[in-house]
C-alpha positions in Angstrom: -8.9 -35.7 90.6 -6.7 -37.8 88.5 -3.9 -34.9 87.9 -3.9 -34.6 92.1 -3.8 -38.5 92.1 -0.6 -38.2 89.2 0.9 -35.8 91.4 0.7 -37.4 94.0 2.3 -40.3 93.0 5.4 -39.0 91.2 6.3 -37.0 94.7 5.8 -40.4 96.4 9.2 -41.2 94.2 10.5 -38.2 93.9 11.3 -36.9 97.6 12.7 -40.4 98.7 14.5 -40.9 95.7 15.8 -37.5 95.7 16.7 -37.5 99.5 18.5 -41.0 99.2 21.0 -39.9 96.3 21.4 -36.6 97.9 23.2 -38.8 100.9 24.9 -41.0 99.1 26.1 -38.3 96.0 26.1 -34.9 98.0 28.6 -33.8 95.2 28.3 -32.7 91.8 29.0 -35.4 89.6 29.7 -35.6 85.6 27.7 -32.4 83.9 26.5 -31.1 87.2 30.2 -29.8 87.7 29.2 -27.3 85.0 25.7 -26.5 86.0 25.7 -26.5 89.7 28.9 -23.7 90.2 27.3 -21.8 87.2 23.9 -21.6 88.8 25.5 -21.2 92.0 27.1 -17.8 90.6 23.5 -17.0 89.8 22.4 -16.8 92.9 25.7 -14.6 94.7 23.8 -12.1 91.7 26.7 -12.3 89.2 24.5 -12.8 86.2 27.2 -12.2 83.7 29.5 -14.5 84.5 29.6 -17.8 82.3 31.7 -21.2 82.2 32.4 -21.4 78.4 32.3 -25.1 78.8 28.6 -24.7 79.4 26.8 -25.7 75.9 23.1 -24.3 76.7 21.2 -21.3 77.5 21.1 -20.2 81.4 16.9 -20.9 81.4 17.6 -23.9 84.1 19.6 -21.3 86.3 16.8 -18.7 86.3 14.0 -21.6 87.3 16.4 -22.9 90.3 16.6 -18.9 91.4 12.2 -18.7 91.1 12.3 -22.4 93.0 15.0 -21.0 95.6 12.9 -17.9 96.7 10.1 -20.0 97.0 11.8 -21.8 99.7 13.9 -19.2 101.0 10.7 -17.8 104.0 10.9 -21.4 105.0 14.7 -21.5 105.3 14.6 -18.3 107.1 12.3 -19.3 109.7 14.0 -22.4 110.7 17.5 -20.4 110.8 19.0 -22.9 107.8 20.6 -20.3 106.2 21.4 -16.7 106.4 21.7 -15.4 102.9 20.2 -16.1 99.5 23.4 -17.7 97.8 24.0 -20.2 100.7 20.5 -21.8 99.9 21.6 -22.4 96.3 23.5 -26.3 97.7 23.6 -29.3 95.4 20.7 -30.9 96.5 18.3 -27.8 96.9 19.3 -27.2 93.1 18.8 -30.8 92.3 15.1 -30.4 93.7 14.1 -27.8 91.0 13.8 -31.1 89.0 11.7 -33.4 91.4 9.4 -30.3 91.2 9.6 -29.8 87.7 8.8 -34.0 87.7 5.6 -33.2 89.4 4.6 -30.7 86.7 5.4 -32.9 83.9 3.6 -35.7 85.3 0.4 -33.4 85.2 1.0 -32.3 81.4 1.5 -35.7 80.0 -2.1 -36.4 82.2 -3.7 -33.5 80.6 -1.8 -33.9 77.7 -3.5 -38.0 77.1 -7.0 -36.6 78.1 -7.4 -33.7 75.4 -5.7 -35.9 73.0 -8.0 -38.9 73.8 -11.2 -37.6 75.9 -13.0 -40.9 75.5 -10.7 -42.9 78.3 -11.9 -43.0 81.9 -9.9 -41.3 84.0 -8.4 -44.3 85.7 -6.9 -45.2 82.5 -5.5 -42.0 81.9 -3.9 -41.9 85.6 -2.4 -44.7 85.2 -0.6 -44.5 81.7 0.4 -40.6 83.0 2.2 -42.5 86.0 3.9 -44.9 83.6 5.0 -42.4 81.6 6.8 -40.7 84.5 8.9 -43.7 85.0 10.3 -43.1 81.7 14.1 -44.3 82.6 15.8 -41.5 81.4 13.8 -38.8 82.6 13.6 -40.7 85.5 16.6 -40.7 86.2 17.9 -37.0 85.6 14.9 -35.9 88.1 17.3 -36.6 91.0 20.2 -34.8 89.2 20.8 -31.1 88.0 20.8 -31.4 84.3 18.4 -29.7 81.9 16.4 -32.8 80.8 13.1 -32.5 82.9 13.3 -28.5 82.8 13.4 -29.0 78.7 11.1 -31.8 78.6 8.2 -30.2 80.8 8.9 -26.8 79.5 8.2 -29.1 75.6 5.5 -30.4 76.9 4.2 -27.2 78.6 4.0 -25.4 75.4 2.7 -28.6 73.1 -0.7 -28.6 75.3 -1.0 -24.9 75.2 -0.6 -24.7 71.5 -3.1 -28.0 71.1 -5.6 -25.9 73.2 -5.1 -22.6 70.7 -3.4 -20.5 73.5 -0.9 -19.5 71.3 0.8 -16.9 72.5 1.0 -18.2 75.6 2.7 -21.5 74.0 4.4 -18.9 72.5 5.7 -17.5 76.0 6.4 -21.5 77.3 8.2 -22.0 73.8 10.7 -19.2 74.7 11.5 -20.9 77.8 12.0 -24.0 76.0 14.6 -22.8 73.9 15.9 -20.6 76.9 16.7 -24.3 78.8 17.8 -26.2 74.8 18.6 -24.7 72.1 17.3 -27.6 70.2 13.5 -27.3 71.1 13.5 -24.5 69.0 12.5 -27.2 66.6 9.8 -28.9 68.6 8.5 -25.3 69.0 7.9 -25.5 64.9 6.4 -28.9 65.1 4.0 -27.6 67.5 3.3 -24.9 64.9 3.3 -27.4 62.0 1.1 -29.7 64.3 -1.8 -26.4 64.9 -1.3 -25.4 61.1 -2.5 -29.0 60.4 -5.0 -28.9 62.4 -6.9 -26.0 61.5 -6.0 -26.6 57.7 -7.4 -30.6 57.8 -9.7 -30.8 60.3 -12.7 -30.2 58.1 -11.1 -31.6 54.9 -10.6 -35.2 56.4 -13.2 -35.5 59.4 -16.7 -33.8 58.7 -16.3 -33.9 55.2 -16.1 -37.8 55.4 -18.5 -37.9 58.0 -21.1 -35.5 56.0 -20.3 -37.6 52.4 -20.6 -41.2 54.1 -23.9 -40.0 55.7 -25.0 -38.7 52.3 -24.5 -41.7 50.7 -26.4 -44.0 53.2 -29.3 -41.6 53.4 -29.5 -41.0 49.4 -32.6 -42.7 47.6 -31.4 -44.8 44.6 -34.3 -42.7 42.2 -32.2 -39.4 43.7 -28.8 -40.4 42.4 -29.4 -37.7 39.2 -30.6 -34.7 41.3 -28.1 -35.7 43.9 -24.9 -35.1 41.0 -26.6 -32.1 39.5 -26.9 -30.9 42.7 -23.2 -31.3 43.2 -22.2 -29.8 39.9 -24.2 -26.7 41.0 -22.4 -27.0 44.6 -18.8 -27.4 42.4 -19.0 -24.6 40.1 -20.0 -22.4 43.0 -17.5 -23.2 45.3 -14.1 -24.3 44.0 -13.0 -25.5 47.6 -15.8 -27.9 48.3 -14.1 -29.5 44.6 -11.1 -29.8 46.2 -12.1 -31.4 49.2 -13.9 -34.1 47.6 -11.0 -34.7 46.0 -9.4 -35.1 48.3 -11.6 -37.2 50.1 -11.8 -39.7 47.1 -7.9 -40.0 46.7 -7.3 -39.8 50.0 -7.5 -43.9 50.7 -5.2 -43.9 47.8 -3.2 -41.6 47.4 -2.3 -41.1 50.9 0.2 -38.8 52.1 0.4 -36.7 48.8 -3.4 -36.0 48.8 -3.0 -34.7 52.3 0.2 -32.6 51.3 -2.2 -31.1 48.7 -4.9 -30.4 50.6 -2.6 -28.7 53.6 -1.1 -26.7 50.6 -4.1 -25.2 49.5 -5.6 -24.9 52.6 -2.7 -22.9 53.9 -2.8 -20.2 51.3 -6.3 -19.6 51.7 -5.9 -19.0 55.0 -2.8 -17.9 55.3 -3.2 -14.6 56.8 -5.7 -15.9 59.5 -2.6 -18.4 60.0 -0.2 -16.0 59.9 -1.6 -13.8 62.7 -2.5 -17.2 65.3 1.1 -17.8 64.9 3.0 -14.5 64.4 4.2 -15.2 68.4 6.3 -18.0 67.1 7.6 -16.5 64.0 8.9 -13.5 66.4 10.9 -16.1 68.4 11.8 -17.7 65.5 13.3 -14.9 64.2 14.6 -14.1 67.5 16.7 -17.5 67.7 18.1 -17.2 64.1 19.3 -13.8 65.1 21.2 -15.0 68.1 22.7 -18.0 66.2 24.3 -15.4 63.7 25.4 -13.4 67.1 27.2 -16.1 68.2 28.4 -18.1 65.2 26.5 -21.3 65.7 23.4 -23.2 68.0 26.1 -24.4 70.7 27.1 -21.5 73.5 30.5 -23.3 74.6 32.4 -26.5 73.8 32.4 -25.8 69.9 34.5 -27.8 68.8 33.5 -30.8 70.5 29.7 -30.3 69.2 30.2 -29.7 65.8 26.8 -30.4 63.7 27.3 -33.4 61.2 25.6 -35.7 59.3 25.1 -38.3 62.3 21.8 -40.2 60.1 22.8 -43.0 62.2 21.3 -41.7 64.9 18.0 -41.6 63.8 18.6 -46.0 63.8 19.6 -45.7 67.5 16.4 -43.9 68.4 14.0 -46.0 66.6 15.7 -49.3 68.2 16.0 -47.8 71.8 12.8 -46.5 71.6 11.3 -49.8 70.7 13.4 -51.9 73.4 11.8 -49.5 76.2 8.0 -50.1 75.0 8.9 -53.6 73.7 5.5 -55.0 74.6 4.2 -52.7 72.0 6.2 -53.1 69.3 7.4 -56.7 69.3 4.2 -58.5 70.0 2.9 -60.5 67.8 -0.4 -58.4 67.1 1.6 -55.5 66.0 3.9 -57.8 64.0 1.1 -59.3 62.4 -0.5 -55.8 61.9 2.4 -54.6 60.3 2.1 -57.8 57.8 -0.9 -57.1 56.8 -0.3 -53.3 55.9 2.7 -54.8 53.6 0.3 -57.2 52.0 -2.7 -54.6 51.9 -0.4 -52.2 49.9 1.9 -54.8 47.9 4.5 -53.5 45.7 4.1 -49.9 47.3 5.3 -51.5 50.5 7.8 -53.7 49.0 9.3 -50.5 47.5 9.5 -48.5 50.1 10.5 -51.3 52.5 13.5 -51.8 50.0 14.2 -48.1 49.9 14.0 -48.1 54.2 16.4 -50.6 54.6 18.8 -49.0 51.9 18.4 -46.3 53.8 19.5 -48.0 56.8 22.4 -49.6 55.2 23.8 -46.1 53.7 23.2 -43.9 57.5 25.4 -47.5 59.4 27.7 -47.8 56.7 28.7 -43.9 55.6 26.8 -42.0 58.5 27.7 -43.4 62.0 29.8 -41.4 64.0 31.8 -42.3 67.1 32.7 -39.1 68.9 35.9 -39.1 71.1 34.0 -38.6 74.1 31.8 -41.9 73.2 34.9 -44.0 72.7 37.1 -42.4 75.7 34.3 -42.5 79.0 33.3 -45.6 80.7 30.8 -44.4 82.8 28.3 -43.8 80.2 26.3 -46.9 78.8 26.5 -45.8 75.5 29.9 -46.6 76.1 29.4 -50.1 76.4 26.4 -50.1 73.9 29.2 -48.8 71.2 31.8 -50.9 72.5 30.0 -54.4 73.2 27.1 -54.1 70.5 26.9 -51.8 67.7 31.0 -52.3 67.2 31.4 -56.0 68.2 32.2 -57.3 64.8 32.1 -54.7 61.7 29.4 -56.5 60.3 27.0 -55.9 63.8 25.9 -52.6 62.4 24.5 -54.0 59.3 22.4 -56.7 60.8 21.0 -54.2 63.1 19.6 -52.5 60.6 16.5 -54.9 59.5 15.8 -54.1 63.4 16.6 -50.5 63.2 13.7 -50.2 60.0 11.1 -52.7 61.5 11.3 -50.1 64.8 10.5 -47.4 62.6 7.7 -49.5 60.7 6.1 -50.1 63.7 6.9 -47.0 65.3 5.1 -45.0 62.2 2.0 -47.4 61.7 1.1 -46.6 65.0 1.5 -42.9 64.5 -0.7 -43.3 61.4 -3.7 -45.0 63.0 -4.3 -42.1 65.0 -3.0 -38.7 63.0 -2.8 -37.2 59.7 0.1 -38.8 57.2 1.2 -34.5 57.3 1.3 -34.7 60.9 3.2 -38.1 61.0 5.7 -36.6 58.3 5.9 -33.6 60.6 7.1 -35.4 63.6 9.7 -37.6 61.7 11.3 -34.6 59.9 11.8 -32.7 63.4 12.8 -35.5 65.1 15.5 -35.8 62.1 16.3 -32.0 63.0 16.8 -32.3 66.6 19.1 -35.8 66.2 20.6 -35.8 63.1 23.2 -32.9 63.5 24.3 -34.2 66.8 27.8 -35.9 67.0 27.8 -37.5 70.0 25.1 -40.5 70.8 23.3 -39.3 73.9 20.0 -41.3 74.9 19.0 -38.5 76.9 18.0 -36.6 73.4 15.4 -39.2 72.8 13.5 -38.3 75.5 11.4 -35.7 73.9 10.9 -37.6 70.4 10.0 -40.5 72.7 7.3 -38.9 74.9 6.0 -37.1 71.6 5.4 -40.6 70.0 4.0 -42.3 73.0 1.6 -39.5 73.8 0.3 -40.4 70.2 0.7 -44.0 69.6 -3.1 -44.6 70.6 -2.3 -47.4 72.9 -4.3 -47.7 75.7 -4.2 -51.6 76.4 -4.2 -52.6 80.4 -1.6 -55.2 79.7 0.8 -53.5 77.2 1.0 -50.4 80.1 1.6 -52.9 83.1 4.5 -54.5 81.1 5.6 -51.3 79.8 5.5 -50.0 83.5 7.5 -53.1 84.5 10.0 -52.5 82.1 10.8 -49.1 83.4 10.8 -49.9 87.2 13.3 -53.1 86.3 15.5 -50.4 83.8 15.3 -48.0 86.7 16.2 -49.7 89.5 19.0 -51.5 88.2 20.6 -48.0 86.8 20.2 -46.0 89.7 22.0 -48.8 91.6 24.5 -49.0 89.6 24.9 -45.3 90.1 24.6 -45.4 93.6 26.3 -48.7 95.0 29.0 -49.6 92.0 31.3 -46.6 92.4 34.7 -47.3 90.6 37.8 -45.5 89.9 39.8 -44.7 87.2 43.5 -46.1 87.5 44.8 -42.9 85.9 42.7 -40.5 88.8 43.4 -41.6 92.5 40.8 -40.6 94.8 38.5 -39.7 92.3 35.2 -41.5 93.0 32.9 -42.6 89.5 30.1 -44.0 88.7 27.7 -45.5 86.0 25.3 -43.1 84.1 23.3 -42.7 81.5 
């Protein structure tokens, strides 16, 4: 019921939404002048044709072309249109993505209930229908760009692979990269994310639960048998010595315990492993092939995506990514959480709090990038983000950085209280993958990263949602009429209508 209920809710936005900036934008605007002719040649059958301006795979055209044919017996029979390509207009491509919207909206639903099967559904409903509000993939649902496509196609796969359907995730990860080259590398963290999972889940749950329960049901006069008995147990079965171990060390030694444990869990399974996951390997494979085909990730526009060393980016994220769910990260219970980890660890934290924020200071100082297109179009925000904040004084981007760390902080200790350290490792090294090499600062490549992390942050609070919720609608409504009702023109370009975007 509460999928329907999600569903329904997200086309109660969706068609008026999409039907109001279809009226007052009925032409392409910014990267739909790319995408809509492209997908329009598509549909007149000319599949080898290609704007080399275009910078990702064609999966987006061949979605539009399913969705079209859907609608074409209803076109038909109300005489709209009399051949296939003149169905393929602006705005019936643009709804591709309020459908897609609707889709998504049910994943991120399932997605929270097998990740958290405790909550009542009414929870569950209502943090999948805040999630949908998400600015920026709010906003690109009423547009043709690949955003929603990619993120529901991510999304799409992630559940499939949690649910040990792997070759059909498989399938749903070849779309993925089909739509964004770049989900090629959420494609491994699902596979990193099931490799953990069937490596740990007896090393770190029921062996805890079984030696905790031994412990409080174990006699004092029993404590001899009891460590014979586990000598015995040891010397005939050197992987039960390894997982108490590991369970000892774990509280301790943290992250490297777990590292060890996935290690040797890994290898003596590794052929079971290898043939659950062979389907991604193949695609794997299949994508490295084509990037030596074609000299590089990027189809078109080379040289003005060249991959560098943008570690500055992964600052952006954190700090835009807190600002959006502020009322989780900058309340005082999680500030006050996140003192007491610091203190509970002492001069571990203080280390690696001094190391963070070094970090920081080295990605602002020798790793920030400002790509010509950032500094030359003023219809992006990131325009004005550059321009009024991060570059206001040359010394802005330094005192950014305690925040840029603290988001992170926060950001990770939530991660931790819910997954394994591997898995939280996991996440932040493909999140590095996916941001890192990309020049240009684009908030519409947090969106996946930033759905991943909320999906996992264990939040469930009434209050933080509702302010979270609030947050979005306020975002959202002030963008979209900025978009729609603040048109301006360029002094160089007469006649030329533009507008504010993300």
């Amino acid at each position: 019921m509460g999928k329907l209920v999600v569903a329904a809710i997200t086309s109660l936005w969706a068609i008026p939404m999409a039907i109001i900036v279809n009226s007052i934008v009925p032409e392409p605007y910014m990267d739909e002048i790319f995408h809509v002719p492209q997908a329009q040649q598509y549909c007149k059958g000319n599949l080898r044709s290609w704007d080399p301006m275009i910078t990702t795979p064609p999966g987006l055209y061949y979605l539009s072309l399913a969705h079209v044919a859907s609608l074409l017996p209803g076109m038909f029979l109300t005489r709209h249109i009399r051949s296939f390509s003149e169905a393929c207009s602006t705005s019936v491509l643009r709804s591709t993505n309020s459908v897609l919207a609707v889709f998504c909206s049910v994943l991120v639903y399932e997605i929270i209930t097998f990740l958290r099967p405790n909550l009542n559904d009414r929870t569950v409903t209502s943090m999948a229908a805040v999630l949908t509000l998400y600015p920026l993939h709010w906003f690109f649902t009423f547009l043709y760009y690949t955003d929603v496509a990619s993120l529901t196609a991510v999304l799409a796969m992630y559940l499939t692979c949690l649910k040990k359907k792997y070759k059909l995730s498989a399938l749903l990860g070849t779309l993925a990269v089909f739509i964004r080259q770049t989900n090629v590398i959420w494609m491994l963290f699902a596979v990193c994310s099931g490799v953990i999972d069937i490596t740990l889940s007896g090393v770190r749950d029921r062996e805890e639960i079984h030696e905790s329960s031994q412990e409080k049901n174990q006699p004092p006069n029993s404590k001899g048998a009891t460590m014979r008995s586990n000598l015995r147990k040891r010397k005939s079965n050197g992987f039960q010595d390894m997982r108490n171990h590991y369970i000892r060390n774990r509280k301790n030694g943290g992250l490297f315990y777990e590292v060890q444990a996935l290690i040797s869990r890994t290898w003596s399974m590794k052929w079971r492993l290898l043939v659950n996951f062979s389907p991604f390997i193949a695609v794997v494979i299949a994508f490295g092939a084509f990037i030596l085909w074609n000299g590089g990730i990027v189809l078109g526009a080379k040289e003005a995506h060249v991959v560098s060393l943008h570690f500055a980016q992964m600052m952006y994220f954190s700090l835009v990514s807190a600002l959006f769910t502020a009322p989780l990260h900058f309340s005082l219970d999680q500030v006050r959480n996140l003192l007491r980890e610091i203190q509970r660890n002492g001069i571990v934290s203080l280390a690696f709090s001094i190391v963070a924020l070094a970090a920081g200071f080295i990605s602002v100082h020798f790793f920030s990038l400002a790509h010509p297109y950032l500094l030359a179009d003023n219809r992006h925000y990131t325009f004005y983000t550059w321009r009024k904040i991060i570059n206001a004084h040359r010394s802005m981007k330094y005192l950014l950085v305690p925040l840029y760390v603290y988001s992170w902080f926060s950001a990770l200790s939530l991660l931790g209280k819910t997954q394994r350290k591997t898995w939280v490792l996991a996440y932040f090294l493909c999140t590095c993958a996916v941001l890192v090499p990309a020049p240009l600062i684009e908030f519409r490549y947090y969106t996946i990263p930033f759905y991943i992390f909320v999906l996992h942050s264990g939040v469930s609070n009434f209050r933080t949602w509702l302010l979270t919720g609030a947050i979005f609608l306020c975002i959202n409504v002030f963008t979209m009429a900025m978009f729609l009702f603040r048109p301006f023109q360029w002094s160089h370009e007469h006649g030329g209508v533009q507008r504010f975007i993300w």
